[in-house]
N, C-alpha and C positions, 0 to 999 in steps of 0.2 A: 637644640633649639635656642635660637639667641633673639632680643627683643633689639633694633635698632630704634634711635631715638633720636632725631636730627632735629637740628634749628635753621632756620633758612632764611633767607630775603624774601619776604612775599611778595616782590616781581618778580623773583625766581623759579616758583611753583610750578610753572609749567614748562617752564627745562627740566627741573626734577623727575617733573610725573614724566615727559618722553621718554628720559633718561632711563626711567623705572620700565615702564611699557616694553621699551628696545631691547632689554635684560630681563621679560620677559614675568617681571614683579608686577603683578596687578592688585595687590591686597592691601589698602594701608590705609588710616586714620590721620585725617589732617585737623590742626586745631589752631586757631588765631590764637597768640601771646603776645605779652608784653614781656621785656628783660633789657637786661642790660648787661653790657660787659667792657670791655675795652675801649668801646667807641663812647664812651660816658654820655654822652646826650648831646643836646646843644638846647640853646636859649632861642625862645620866641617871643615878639610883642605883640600882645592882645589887646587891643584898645587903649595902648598906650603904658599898657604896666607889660613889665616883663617876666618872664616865666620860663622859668629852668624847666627841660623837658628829658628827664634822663631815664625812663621807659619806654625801649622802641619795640613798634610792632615788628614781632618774625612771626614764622610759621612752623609749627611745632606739626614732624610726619612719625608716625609710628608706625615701624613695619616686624611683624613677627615673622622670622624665616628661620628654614630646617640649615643645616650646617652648608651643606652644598651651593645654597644661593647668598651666604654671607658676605664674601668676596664681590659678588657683582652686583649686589646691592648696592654697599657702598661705594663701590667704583659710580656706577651710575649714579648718585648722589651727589659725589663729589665733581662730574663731569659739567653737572646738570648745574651746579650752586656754585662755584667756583668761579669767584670774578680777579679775586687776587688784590683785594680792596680789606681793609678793617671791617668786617660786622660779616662775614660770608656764610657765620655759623660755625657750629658745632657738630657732630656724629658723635652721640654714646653708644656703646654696645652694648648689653647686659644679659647675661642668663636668665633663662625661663624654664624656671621647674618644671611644670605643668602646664599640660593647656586641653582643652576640652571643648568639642563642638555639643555646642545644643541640642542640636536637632537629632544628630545621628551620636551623641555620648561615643563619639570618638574619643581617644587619646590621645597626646604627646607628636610625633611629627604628622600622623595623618591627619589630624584635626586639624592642624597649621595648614598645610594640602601644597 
């Protein structure tokens, strides 16, 4: 069980999620960020003072998948978010010890499903 962890352009989100849908992944948590990396910011005037803006909105998706759909997740990720530009994001992967459906006290990949 591996926990995927992407950073995206959030005008990209809905390339991703087709991307995702197409490759048959419908399970994922989307969350508004701010971050910074590479593309350091840029500067904006606000009524005349200026203001360094070096925290940009992405979109933080979290997808928990069995080993099988790992590979086409992130394919579909990358297909979906991929502009070929500075800021396109990131993909972590990480292991997932455990996991546990509520309802039914599933375990481990069937709880994933």
């Amino acid at each position: 069980m591996k926990m995927i962890t992407a950073y995206i352009q959030p005008y990209k989100l809905n390339d991703v999620k087709k991307e995702l849908f197409k490759a048959q992944v419908f399970k994922m948590s989307i969350t508004n960020v701010l971050g910074c990396g590479q593309q350091g910011g840029y500067t904006e005037i606000y009524r005349g003072v200026d203001f360094e803006v070096n925290l940009l909105k992405k979109v933080r998706i979290d997808i928990a998948v069995n080993e099988n759909f790992l590979d086409t997740a992130i394919e579909a990720i990358l297909k979906g978010a991929r502009t070929g530009e500075i800021g396109d994001g990131k993909i972590f992967v990480t292991n997932i010890e455990e996991c546990i459906r509520i309802r039914s006290n599933d375990r481990g990949s069937e709880a994933i499903g």
